[in-house]
N, C-alpha and C positions, 0 to 999 in steps of 0.2 A: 465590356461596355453594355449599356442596358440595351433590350430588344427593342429593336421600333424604333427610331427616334424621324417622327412625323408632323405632319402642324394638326392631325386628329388627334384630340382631347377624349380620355378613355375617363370614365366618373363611374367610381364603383358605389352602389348604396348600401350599406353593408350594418351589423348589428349581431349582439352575442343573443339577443332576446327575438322572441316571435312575436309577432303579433304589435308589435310599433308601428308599422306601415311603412314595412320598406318599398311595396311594389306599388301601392299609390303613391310614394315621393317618385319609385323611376320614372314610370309613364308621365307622371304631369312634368317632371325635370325634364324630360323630353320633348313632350308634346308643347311645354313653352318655348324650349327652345327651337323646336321647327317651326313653332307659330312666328318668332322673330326672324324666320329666312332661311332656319340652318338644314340641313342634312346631317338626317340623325338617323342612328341604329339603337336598335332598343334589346340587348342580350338580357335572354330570361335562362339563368342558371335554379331555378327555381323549379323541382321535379314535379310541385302540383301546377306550372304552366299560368299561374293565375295573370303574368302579366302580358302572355298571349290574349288572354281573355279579356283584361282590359283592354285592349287594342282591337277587339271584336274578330280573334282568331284562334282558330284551334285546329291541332290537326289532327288528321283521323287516320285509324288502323290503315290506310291504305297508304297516307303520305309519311310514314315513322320513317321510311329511309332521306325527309328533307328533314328531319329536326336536330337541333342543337347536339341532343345526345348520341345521335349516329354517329354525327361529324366528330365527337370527341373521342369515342370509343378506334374509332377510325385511326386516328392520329398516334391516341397511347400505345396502340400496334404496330407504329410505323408506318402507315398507310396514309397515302398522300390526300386530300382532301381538296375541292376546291369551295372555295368559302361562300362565294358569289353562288353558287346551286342552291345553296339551303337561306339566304334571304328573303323574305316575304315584304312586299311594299304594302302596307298600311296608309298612302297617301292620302288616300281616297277620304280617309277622317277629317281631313285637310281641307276638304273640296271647297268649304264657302267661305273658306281667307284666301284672297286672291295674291297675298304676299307669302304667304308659308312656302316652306318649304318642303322637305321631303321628309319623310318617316317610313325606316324600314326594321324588320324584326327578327330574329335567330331566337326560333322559336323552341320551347323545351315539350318536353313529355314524359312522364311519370317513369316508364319501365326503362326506357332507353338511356333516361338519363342516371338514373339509379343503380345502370349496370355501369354508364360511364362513371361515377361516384367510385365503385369498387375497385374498377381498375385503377383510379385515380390512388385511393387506399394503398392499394398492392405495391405501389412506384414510389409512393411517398415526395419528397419534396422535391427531388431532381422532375419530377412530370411538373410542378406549377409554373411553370412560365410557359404552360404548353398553347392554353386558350390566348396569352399575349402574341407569343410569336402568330399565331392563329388570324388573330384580328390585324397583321400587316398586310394580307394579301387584300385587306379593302380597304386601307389606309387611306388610298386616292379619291374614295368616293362618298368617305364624310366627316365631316365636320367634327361632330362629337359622337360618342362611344356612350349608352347609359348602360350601366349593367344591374341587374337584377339578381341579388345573392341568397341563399338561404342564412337563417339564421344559427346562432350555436359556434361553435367550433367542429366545422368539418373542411373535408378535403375541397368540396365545393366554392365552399366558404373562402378558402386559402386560395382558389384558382381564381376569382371573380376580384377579388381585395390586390393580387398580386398582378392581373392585366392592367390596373387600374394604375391612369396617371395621378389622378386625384382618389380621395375615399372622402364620402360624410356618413355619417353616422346620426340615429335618431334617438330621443329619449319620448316618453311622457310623461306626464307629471307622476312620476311614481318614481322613487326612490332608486328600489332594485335598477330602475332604467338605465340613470348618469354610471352606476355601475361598470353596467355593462359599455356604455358609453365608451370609459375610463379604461377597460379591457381591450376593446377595439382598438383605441388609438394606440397601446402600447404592441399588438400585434400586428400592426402597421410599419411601424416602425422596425420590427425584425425582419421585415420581408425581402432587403438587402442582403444580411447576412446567410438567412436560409435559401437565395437562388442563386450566391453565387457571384452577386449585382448584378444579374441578369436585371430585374423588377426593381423599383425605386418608386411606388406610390409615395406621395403627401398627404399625411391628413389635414381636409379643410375646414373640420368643424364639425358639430352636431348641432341638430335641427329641431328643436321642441315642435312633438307634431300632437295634435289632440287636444290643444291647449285650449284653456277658457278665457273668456275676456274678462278684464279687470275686475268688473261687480261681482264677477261669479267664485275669486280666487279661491283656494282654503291655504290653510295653515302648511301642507302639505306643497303646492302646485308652485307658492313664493319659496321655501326652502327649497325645491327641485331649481328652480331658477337660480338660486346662489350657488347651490353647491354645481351647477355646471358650469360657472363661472370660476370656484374655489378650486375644482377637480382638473382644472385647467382645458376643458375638454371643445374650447374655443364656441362657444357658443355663438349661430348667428343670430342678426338680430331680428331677421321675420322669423315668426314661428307661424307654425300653422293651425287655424281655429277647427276645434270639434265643429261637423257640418255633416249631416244626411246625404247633403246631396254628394259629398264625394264618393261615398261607398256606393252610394246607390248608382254612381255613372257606370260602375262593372257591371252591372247589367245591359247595358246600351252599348258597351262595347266604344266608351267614349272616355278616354280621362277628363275630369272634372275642367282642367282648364282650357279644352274646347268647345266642352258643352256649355259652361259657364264663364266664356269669357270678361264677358262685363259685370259678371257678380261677382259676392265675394272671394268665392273659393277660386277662380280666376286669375283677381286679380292677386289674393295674396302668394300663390304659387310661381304668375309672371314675377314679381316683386322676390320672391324667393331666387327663381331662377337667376337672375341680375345678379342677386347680391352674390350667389356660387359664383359666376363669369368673373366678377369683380374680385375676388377672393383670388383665381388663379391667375390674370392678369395684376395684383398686388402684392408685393413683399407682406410677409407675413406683419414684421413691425406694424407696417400700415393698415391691419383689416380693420374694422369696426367690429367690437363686441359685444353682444346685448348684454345690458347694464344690469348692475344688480336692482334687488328687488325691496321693496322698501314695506317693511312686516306692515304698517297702520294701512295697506290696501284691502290686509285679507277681509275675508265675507266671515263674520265670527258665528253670522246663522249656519254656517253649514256644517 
């Protein structure tokens, strides 16, 4: 039977491409959802740690025995781990919503994780349900699960998609993207047969992020829109706008949808968030699909 079976929502953000923005989708998918009450964990399997850093944390050569990649290394050895030691509470980002919730992080790091990466290698697919079983021992204490995956086809990759009760996946308006999209989802799908049925992720959909607003379209950004429709790769229907200031909240150690809640990048992420909740509390028959795209919008100056 599959590992876990808990009322905590495990959401992997996952992608064959670099560079789409999968660790600005975790954190603000997170940080909305603890802005609406919840207790959330924010897993960063990602060796450069970047969504530590959005979160306004990093750790340092002294703290490497709390990060993510100790604890993993640990485990593929058979060595018992307790999960709740290596937690870092980030609520404090929280501090001036007096409804939020809680935000807490399993935080990565470069070296440690990269040796757990190896050992992950060495074991092959009998080891990927190892971070799912992993994430039971906090099952009582939150709500939803985001995780933070690297890109490509790696062992990381397989562990972070394979804990997941859900997956989304990103495109941008570039072609190669719906691709890889289209790659994702169908490796999702195997993830039953290769543990065993230990793991049973759904895929919920991919997420157009980078996107421009209607005046701005080309030729190229409407066709990326059909064909993630055509490729079946469930498109939802907020996407996310090109915007400065989301990139720019890594530096402040703020996801975009705390610093900017009442603006745009805010709100379309809150509006994002929803529509994911809604997606797993929905029969698939019933999600809403963003809609194809009608060629007389493009911008012919561009």
């Amino acid at each position: 039977m599959p590992v876990g079976e808990s009322d905590m929502e495990v959401i992997a953000v996952a992608s064959q491409k670099g560079g789409v923005g999968k660790t600005s989708t975790t954190v603000n998918l997170a940080g909305g959802l603890a802005l609406a009450g919840a207790s959330v964990l924010v897993v960063d399997l990602e060796p450069q740690a970047q969504a530590g850093t959005s979160l306004g944390f990093n750790l340092t050569q002294q703290m490497l025995q709390r990060s993510l990649g100790w604890a993993l290394q640990h485990r593929l050895q058979g060595i018992e781990v307790n999960l709740h030691e290596f937690l870092e509470n980030r609520s404090e980002i929280l501090e001036d919503f007096g409804d939020a919730g809680q935000l807490h992080l399993l935080a990565s790091e470069e070296a440690t994780m990269t040796t757990a990466q190896d050992l992950l290698s060495q074991k092959g697919y009998t080891a990927i349900p190892i971070l799912r079983q992993m994430l039971q021992q906090v099952a009582d204490d939150f709500d939803y699960v985001v995780v933070d995956t690297p890109p490509s086809v790696s062992a990381l990759n397989a562990l972070g998609v394979a804990a997941a009760d859900y997956v989304v996946t990103l495109c941008n308006p570039e072609y190669a993207t719906v691709r890889g999209a289209a790659i994702l989802m169908a490796a999702v799908k195997h993830v039953p047969e290769r543990t065993q049925g230990l793991c049973n992720p759904k895929f919920l959909g991919a997420i157009l992020n980078r996107s421009n607003p209607p005046s701005s379209w080309t030729e190229q950004e409407v066709a990326v829109r059909n064909l993630m429709r055509d490729m079946g790769v469930l498109p939802f229907k907020r996407d996310i706008r090109r915007d400065n200031r989301i990139s720019d909240s890594f530096a402040y150690g703020r996801p975009a949808v705390v610093r900017y809640p009442n603006h745009s990048p805010g709100q379309q992420y809150s509006a994002l968030m929803a529509e994911v909740i809604d997606r797993i509390s929905t029969p698939e028959e019933k999600w809403e699909i963003a809609d194809s795209t009608d060629q007389d919008q493009v911008d012919t100056s561009a």
